[in-house]
N, CA, C and O of each residue as an XYZ file, in Angstrom:
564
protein
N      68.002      9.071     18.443
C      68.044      8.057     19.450
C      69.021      8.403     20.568
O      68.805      8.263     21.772
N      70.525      9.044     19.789
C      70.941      9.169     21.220
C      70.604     10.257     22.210
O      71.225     10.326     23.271
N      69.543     11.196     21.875
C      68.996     12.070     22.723
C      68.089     11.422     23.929
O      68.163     11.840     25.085
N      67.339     10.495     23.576
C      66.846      9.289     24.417
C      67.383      8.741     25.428
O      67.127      8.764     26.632
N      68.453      8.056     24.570
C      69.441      7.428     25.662
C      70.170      8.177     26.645
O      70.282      7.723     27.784
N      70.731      9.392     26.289
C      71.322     10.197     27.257
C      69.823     11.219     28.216
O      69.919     11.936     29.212
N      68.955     10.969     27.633
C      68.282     11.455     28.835
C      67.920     10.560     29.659
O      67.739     10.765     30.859
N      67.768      9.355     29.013
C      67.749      7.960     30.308
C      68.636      7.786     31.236
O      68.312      7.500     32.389
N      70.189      7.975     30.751
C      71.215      7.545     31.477
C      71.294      8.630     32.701
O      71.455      8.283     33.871
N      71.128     10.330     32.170
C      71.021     11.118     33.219
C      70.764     10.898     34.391
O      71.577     10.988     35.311
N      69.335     10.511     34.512
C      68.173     10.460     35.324
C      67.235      9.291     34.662
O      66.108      9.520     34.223
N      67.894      7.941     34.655
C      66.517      6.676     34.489
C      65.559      6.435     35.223
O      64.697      5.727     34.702
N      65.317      6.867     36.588
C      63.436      6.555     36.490
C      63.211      7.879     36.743
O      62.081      7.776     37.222
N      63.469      9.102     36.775
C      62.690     10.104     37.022
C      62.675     10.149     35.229
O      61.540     10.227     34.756
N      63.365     10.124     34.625
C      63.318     10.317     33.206
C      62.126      9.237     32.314
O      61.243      9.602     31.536
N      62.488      7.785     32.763
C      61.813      7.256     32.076
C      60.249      7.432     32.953
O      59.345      7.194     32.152
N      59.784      7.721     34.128
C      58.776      8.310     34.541
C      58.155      9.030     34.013
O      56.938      8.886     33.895
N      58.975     10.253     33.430
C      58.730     11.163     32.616
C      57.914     10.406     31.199
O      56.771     10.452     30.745
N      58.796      9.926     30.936
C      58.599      9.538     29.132
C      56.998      8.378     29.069
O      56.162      8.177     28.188
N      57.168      7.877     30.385
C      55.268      7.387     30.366
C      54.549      8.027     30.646
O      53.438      7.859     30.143
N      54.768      9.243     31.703
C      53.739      9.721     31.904
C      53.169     10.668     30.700
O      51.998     11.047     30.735
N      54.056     11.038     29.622
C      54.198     11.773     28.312
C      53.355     10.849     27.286
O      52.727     11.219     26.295
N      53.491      9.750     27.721
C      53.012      8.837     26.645
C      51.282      8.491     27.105
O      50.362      8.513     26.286
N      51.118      8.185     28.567
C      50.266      8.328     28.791
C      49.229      8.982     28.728
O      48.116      8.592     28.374
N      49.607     10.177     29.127
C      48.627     11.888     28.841
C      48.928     12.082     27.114
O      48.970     13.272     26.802
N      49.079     11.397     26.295
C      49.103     11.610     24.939
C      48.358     10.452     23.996
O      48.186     10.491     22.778
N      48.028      9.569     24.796
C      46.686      8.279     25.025
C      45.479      8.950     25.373
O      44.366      9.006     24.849
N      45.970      9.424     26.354
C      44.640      9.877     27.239
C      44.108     10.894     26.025
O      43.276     10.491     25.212
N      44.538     11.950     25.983
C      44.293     13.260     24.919
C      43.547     12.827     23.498
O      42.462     13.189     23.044
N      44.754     11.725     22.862
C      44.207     10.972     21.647
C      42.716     10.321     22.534
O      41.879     11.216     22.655
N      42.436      9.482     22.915
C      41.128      8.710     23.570
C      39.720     10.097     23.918
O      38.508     10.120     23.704
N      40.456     10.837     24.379
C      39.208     12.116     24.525
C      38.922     12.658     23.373
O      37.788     13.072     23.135
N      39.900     12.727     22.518
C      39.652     12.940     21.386
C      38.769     12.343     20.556
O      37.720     12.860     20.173
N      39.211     11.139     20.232
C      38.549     10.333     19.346
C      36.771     10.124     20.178
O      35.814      9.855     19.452
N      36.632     10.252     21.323
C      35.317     10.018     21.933
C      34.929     11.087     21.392
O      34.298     11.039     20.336
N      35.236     12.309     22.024
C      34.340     13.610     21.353
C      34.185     13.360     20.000
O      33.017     13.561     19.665
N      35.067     12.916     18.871
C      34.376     13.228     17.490
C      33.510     12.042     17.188
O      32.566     12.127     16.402
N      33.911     10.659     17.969
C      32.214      9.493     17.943
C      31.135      9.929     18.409
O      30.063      9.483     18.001
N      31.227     11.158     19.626
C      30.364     11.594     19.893
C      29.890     12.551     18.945
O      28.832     13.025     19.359
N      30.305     13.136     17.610
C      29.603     14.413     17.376
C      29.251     13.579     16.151
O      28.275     13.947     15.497
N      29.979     12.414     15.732
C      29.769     12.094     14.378
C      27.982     11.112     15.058
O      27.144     11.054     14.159
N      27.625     10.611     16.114
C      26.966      9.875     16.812
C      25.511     10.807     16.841
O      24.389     10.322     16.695
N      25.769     12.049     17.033
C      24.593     13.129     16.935
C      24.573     13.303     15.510
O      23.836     12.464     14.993
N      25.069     14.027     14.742
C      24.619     13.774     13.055
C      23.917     12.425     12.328
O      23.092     12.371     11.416
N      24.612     11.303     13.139
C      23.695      9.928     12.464
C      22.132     10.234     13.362
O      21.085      9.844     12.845
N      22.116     10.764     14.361
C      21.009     10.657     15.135
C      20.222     11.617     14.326
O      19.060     11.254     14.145
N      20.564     12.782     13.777
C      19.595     13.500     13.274
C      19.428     13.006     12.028
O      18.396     13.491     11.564
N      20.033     12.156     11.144
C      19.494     11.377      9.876
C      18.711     10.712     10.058
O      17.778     10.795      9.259
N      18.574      9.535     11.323
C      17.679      8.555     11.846
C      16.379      9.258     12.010
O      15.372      8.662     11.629
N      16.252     10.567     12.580
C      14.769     11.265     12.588
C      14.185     11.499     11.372
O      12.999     11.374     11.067
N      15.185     11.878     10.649
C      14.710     12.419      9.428
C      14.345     11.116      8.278
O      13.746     11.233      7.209
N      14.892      9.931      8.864
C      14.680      8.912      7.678
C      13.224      8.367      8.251
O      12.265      8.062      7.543
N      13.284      8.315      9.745
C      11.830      7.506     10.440
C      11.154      8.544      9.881
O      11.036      8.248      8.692
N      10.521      9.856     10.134
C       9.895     10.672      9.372
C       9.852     10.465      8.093
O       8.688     10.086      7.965
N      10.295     10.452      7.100
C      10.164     10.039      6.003
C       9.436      8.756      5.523
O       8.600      8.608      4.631
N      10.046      7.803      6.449
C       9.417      6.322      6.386
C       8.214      6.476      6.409
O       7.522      5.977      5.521
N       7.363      7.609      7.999
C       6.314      7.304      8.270
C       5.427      8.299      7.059
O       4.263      8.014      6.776
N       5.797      8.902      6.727
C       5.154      9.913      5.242
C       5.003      8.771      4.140
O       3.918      8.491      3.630
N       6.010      8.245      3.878
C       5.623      7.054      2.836
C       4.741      6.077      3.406
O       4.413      5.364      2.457
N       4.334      5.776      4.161
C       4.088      4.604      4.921
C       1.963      5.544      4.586
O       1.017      5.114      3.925
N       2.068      6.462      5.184
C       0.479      7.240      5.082
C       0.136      6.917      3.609
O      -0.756      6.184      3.181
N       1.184      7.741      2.845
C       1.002      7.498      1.322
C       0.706      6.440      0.396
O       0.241      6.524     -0.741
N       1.197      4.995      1.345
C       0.994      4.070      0.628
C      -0.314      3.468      1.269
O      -0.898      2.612      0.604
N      -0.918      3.886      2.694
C      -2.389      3.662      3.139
C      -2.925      4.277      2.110
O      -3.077      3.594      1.098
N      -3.289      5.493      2.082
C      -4.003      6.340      1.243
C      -3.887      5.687      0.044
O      -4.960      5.128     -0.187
N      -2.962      5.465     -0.963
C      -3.114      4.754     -2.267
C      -3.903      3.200     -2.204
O      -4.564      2.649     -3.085
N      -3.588      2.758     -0.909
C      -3.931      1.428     -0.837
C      -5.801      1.628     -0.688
O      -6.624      1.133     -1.458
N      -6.038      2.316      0.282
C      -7.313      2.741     -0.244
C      -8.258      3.192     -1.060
O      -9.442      2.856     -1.075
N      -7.446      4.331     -2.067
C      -7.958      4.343     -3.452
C      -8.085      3.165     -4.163
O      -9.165      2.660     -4.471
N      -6.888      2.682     -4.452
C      -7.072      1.216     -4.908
C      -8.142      0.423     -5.084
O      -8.589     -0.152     -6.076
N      -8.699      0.522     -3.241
C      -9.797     -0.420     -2.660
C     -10.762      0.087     -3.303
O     -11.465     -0.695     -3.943
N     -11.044      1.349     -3.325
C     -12.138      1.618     -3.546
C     -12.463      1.668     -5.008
O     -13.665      1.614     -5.271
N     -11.297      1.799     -6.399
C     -11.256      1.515     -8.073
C     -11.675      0.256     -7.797
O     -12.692      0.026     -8.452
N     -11.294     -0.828     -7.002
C     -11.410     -1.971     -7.196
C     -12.893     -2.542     -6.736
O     -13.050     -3.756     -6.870
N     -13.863     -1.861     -6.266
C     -14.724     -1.919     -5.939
C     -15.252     -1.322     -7.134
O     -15.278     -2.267     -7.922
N     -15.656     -0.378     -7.688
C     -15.874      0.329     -8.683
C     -15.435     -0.768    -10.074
O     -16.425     -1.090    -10.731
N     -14.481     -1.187    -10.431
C     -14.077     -2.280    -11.268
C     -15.217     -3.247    -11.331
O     -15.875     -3.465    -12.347
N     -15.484     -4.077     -9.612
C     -16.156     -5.429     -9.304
C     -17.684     -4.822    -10.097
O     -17.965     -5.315    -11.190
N     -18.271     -4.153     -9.719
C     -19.394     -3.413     -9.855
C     -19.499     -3.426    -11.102
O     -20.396     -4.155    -11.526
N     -18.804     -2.789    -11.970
C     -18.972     -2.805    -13.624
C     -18.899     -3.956    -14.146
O     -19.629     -4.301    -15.076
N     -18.120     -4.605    -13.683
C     -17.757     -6.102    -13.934
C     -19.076     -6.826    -13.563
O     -19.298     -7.755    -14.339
N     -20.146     -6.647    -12.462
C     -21.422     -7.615    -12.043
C     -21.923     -7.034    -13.008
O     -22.045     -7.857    -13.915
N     -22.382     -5.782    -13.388
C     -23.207     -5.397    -14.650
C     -23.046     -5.481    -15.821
O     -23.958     -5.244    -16.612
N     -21.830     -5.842    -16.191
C     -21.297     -6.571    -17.886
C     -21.804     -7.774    -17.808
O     -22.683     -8.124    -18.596
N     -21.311     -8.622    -16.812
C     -21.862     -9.275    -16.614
C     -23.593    -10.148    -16.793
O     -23.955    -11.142    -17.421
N     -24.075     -9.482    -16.182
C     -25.723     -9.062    -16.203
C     -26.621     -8.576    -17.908
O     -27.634     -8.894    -18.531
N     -25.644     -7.797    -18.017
C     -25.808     -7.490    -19.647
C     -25.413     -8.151    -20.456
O     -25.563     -7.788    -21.623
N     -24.788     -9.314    -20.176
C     -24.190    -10.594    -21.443
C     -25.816    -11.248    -21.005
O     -26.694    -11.378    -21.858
N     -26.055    -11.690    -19.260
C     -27.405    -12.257    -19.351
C     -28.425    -11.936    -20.012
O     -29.126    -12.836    -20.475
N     -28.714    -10.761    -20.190
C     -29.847    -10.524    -20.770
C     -29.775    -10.239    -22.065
O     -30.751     -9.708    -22.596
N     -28.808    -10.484    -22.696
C     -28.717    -10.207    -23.941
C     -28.761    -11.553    -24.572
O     -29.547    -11.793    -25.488
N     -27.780    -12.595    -24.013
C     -28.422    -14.089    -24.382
C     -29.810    -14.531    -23.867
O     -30.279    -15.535    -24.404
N     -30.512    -13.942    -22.931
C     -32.374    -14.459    -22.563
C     -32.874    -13.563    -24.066
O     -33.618    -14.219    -24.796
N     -32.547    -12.254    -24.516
C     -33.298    -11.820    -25.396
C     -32.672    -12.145    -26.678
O     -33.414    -11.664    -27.534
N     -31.728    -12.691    -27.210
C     -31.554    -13.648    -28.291
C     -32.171    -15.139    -28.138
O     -32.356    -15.982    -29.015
N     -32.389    -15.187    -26.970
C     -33.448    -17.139    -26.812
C     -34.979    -16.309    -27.401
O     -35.414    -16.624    -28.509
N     -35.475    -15.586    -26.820
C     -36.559    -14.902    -27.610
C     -36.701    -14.784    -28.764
O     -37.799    -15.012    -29.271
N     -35.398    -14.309    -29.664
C     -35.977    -13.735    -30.868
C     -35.908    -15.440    -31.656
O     -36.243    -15.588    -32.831
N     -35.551    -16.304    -31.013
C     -35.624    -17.736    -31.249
C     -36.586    -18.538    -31.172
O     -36.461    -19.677    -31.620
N     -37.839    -18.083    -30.545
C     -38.888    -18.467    -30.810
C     -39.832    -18.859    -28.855
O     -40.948    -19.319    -28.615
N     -38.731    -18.409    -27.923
C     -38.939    -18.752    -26.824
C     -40.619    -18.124    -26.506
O     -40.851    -16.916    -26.559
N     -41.519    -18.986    -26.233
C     -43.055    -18.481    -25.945
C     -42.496    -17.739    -24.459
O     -42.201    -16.546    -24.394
N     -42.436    -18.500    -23.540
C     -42.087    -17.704    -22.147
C     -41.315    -16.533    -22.275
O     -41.845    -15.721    -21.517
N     -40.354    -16.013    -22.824
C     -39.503    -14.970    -23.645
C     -40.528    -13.890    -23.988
O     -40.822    -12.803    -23.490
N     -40.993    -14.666    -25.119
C     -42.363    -13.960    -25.854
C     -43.600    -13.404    -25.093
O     -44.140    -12.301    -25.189
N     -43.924    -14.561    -24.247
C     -44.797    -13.787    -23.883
C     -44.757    -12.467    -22.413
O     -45.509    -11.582    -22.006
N     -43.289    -13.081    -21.995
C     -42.919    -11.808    -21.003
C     -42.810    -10.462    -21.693
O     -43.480     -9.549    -21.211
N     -42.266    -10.283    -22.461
C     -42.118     -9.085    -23.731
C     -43.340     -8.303    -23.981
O     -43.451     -7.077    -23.963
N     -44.375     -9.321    -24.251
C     -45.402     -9.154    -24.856
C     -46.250     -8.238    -23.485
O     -46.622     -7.065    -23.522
N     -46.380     -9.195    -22.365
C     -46.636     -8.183    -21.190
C     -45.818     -7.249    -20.035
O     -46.139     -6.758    -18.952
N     -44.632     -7.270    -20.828
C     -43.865     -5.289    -20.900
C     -44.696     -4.529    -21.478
O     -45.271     -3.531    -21.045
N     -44.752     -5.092    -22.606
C     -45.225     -3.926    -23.611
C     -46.614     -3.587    -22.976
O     -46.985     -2.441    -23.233
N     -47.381     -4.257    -22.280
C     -48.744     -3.905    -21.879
C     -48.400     -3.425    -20.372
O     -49.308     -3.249    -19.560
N     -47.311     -3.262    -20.108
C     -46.784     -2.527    -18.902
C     -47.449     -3.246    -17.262
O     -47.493     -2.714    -16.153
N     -47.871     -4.546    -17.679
C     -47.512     -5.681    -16.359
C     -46.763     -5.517    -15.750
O     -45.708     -5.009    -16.129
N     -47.073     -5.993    -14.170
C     -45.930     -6.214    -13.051
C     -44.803     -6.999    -13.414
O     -44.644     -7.502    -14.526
N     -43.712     -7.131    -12.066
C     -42.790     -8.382    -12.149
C     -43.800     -9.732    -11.945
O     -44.030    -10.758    -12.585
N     -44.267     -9.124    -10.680
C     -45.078    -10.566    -10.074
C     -45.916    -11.054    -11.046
O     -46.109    -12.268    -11.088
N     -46.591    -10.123    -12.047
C     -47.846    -10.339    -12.375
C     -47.154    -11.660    -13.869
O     -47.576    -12.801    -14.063
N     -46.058    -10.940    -14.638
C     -45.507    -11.501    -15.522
C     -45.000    -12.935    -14.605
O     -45.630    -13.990    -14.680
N     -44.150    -12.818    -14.013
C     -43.457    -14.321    -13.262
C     -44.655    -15.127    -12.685
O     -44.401    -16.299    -12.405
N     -45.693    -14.766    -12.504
C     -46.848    -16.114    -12.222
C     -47.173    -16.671    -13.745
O     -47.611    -17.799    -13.971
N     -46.900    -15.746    -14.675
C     -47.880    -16.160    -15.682
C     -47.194    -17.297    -16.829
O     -47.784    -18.159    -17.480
N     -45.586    -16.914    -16.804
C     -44.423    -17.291    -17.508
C     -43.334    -18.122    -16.740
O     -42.264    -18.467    -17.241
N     -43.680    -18.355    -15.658
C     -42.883    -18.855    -14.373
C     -41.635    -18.478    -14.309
O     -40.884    -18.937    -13.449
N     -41.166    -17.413    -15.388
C     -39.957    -16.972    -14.970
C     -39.659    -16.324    -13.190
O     -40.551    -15.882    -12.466
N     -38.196    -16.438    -12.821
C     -37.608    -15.874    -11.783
C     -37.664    -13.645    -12.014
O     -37.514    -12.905    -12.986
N     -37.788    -13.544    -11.382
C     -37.707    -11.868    -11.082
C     -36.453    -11.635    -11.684
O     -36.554    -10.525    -12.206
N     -35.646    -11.959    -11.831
C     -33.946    -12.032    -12.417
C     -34.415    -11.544    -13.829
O     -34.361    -10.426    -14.342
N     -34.981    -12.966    -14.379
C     -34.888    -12.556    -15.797
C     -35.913    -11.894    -16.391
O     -35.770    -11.509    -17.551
N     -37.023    -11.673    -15.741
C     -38.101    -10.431    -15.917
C     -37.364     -9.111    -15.756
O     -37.104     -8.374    -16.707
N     -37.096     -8.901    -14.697
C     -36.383     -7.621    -14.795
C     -35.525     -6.715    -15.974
O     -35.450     -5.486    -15.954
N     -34.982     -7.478    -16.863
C     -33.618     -6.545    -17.614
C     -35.124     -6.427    -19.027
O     -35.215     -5.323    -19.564
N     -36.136     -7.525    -19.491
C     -36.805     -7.710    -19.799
C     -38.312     -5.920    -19.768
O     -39.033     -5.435    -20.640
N     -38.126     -5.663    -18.633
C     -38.908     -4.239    -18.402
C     -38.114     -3.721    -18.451
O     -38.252     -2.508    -18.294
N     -37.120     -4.116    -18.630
C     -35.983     -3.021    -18.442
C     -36.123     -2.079    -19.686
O     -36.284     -0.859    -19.669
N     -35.974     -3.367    -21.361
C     -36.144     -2.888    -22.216
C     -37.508     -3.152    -23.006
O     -37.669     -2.758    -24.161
N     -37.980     -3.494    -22.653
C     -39.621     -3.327    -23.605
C     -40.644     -2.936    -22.887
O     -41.805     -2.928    -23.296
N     -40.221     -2.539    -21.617
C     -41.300     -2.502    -20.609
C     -41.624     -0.354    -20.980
O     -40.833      0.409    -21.534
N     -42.856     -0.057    -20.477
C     -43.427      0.996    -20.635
C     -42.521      2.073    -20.653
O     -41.429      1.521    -20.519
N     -42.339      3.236    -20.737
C     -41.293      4.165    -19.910
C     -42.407      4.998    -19.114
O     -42.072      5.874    -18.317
């Protein structure tokens, strides 16, 4: 401290002139400083930000593309699902048959003689629906 003081007392404003402008340009230096390394640390976050949006947009394709497979199992699913479906129907119309159903019976009866749809559904008034699974299985090959 007393090196301070006796350089104050020497010469107080050329001295203490001195000692701000020392302090000043040692602000200034620190402040350029610290900008340049926000600035360099500011470019490294910038090149993570490319690399994460890139990434994002790669996942982002990946999850279209899956989302479309998806669509399309799930279509494939619905489909098996209308024909299980369809096959519970006709499996309960051909258990009403072996029950004694004449209309049943006699659609069967003209499979086996390898009749139309139309020709069977005028005769049995069944719908084309349930004629169909009907040739399906007793009908001619």
């Amino acid at each position: 401290m007393d090196f301070l003081q006796n350089f104050i007392q020497l010469d107080p404003i050329n001295n203490t002139a001195k000692v701000l402008l020392l302090i000043f340009l040692l602000s200034l230096i620190l402040i350029v400083i610290g900008f340049y390394l926000d600035f360099q640390k500011n470019k490294q976050n910038k090149k993570k930000l490319n690399i994460l949006e890139r990434a994002i947009k790669d996942l982002i394709e990946e999850f279209r593309a899956l989302e479309l497979s998806l669509s399309d199992q799930k279509k494939i699913l619905n489909n098996y699902k209308y024909t299980l479906e369809r096959l519970d129907q006709e499996i309960s119309r051909l258990a009403d048959s072996s029950e004694g159903d004449s209309n049943m019976t006699n659609a069967i009866k003209m499979a086996n003689q390898g009749k139309s749809i139309d020709e069977i559904s005028q005769t049995t008034g069944m719908t084309k629906e349930e004629i169909e699974p009907i040739i399906k299985y007793h009908g001619r090959s």
